[in-house]
N, C-alpha and C positions, 0 to 999 in steps of 0.2 A: 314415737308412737304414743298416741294418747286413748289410755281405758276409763271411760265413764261409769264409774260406781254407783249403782242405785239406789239406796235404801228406801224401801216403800213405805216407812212408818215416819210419824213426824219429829223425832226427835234428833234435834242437832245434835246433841252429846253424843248421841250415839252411832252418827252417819262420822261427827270426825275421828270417831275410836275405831272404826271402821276401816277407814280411808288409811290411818297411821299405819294398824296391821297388813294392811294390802302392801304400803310404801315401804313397811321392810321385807319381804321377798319380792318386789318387781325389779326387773333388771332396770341396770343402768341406762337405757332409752328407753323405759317406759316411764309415762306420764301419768299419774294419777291422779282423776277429778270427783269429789263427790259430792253426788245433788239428793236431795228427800223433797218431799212435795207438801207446800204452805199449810195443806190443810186435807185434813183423812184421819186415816188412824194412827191414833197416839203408839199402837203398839198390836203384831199382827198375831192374834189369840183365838180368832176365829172364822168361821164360814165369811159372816161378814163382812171381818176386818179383810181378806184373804180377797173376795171383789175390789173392793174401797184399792185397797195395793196394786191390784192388775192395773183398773184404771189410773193410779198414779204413774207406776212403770211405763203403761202408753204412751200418757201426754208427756212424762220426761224425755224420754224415747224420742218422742215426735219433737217436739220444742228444739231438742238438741240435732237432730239431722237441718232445722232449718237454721240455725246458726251458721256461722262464717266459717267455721272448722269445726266439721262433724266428729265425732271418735271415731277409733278405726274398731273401736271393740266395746263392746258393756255387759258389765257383771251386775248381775242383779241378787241384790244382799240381803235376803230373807230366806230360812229354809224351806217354806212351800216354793220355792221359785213361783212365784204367782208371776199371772201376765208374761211368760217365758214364750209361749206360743205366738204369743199374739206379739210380742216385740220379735221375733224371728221374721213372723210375717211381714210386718211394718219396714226392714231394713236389708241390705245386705250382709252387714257387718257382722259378727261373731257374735251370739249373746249367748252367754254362760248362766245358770243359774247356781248357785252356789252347795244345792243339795247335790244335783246331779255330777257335778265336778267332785264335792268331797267325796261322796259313794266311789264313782270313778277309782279316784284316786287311794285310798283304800281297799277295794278291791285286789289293786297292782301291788298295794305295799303289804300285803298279809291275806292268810289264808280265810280271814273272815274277819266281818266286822260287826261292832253293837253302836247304836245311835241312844247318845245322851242327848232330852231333848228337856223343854220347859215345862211347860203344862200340862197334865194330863189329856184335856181337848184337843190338843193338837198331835195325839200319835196315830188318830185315824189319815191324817193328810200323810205323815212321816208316813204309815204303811204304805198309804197307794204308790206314792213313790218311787217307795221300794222295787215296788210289782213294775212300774212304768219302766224303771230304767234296768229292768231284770238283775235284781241283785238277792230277790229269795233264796237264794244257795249261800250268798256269802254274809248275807244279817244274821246274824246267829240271835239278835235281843234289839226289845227297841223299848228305852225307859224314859219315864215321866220323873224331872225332881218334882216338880209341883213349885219353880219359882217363877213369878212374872218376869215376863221378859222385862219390863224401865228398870228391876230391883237387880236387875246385871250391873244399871251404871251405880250404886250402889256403892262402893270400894270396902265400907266396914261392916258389910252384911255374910253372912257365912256362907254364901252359894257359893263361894268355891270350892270348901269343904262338903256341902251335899251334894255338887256337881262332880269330888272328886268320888264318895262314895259310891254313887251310880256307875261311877265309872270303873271302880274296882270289881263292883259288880260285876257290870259286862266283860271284865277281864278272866273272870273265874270261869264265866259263861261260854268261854274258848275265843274270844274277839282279841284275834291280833294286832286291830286298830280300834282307839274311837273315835266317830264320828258327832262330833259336837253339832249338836241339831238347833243351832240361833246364832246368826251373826252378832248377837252381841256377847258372844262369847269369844268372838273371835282375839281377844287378847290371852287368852286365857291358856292357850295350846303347847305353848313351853312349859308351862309352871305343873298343870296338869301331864303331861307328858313326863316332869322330874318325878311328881309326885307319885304317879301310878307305874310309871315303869311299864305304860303301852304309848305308844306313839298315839299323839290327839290331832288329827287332819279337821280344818276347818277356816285357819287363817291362811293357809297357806294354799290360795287355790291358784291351782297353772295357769287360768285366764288371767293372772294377774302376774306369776311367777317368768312365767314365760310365754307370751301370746300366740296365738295359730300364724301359722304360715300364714293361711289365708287373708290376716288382719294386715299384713305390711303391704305398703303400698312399695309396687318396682317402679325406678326411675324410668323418665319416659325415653321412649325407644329400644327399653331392656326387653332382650327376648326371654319369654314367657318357656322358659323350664318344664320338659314331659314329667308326666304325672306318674309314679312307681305305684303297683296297686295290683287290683286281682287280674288286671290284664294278661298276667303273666302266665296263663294255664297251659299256652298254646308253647310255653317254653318248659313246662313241667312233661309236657305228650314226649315233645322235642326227645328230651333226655331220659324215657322210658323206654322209649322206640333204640334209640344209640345204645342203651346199657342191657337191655336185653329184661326179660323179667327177674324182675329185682322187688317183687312186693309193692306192684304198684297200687297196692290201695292205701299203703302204706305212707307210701310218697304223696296221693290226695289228700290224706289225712294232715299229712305235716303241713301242706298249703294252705289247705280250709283255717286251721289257725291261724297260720300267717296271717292270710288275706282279713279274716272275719276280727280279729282281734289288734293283733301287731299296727297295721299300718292304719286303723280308726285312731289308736290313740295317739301314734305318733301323728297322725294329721292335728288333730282335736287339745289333745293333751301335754304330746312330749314332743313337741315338731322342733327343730334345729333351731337356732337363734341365724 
């Protein structure tokens, strides 16, 4: 299986520090490729840069479905997941954005979470997000260090240390995870995770860890496997009806979870290898 990594900004340094972190949580049949685009923005900071990115993500998107061997999935490596809509619409294949994934994924690992992010200008996009992907119950904080994003690739500059502060922060702030808000921190998520003693989700995202069901291609002639899902109501009636009343709003209630929660992320998030 091969996952097309996208980083919308123009910096090699930082699309191959990128690519490294993804290659050590992908499984052993996954493939990791990563592309940034000739020319746009040096680094995504704002309204501006944030268009300039969409349309990279497109034409990468596009460029690579006309290739010889399309990806069967692509992650797109900026925290506004910019251009996420629009490469959905463009493909069939899985496109993860890396905001929506870590939230995700945080969500399930703790009972809330804080987004450590860059720049101050950029926690207006981090909110909407928030709102977009309905996680206002579990963002407990959402902070600005105030470092550029290029001063990530860095290595003798202190952002680790004010990345780790903010982070402490949001720990005291009740956030059982944090949510590292810039792929180019994406190295950073062990060291931070020793140092603060909350779990840092942001390198480790499932599009990359372990791909959707939907991304592998079945051998030909393989029959195509029924689908487990909210279908199942007409087997919840079934077994209310046989047991007699037993509190069945009780028994809707434990489904509606099922259905509305459980089996999105196992499709999306934690589907079976």
């Amino acid at each position: 299986m091969r996952i097309l990594l996208i980083n919308p900004n123009t910096s090699r340094a930082m699309t191959a520090k990128i690519a490294d972190a993804a290659r050590e949580v992908a499984g052993p049949d996954v493939r990791i490729d990563a592309v940034c685009p000739a020319t746009g923005a040096a680094a995504i900071e704002s309204h501006v840069d944030e268009v300039a990115a969409a349309a990279a993500v497109v034409e990468l998107v596009a460029a690579d479905r006309e290739g010889p061997a399309p990806a069967d999935a692509y992650v797109i490596a900026c925290f506004g997941d910019p251009g996420l809509d629009a490469a959905r619409e463009l493909v069939d294949a899985p496109v993860v954005g890396i905001a929506e994934a870590a939230m995700h994924l945080a969500a399930v690992s703790g009972r809330h979470f804080g987004v450590v992010t860059t720049l101050s200008r950029t926690l207006g996009r981090a909110r909407d997000l928030v709102g977009r992907y309905g996680m206002e119950r579990a963002c407990v904080s959402l902070a600005a260090t105030g470092i550029p994003v290029l001063d990530l690739e860095d290595t003798a500059s202190d952002a680790v240390a004010t990345i780790e502060r903010f982070a402490g922060d949001a720990a005291g702030s009740g956030a059982d995870v944090i949510v590292l808000g810039c792929a180019g921190m994406a190295d950073l998520c062990a060291e931070l995770t020793a140092r603060v003693g909350v779990p840092a989700a942001g390198r480790r995202d499932p599009g990359c860890r372990r791909p959707p069901r939907s991304a592998r291609r079945r051998r030909p002639g393989a029959r195509r496997r029924r689908r487990r899902g909210p279908a199942r109501c007409r087997s919840w009636r079934s077994r209310a009806r046989r047991r007699g009343p037993r509190e069945p709003e009780a028994w809707k209630d434990c489904y509606t979870i099922r259905a509305a929660s459980v089996t999105p992320f196992r499709a999306v998030l934690r589907s079976p290898a």
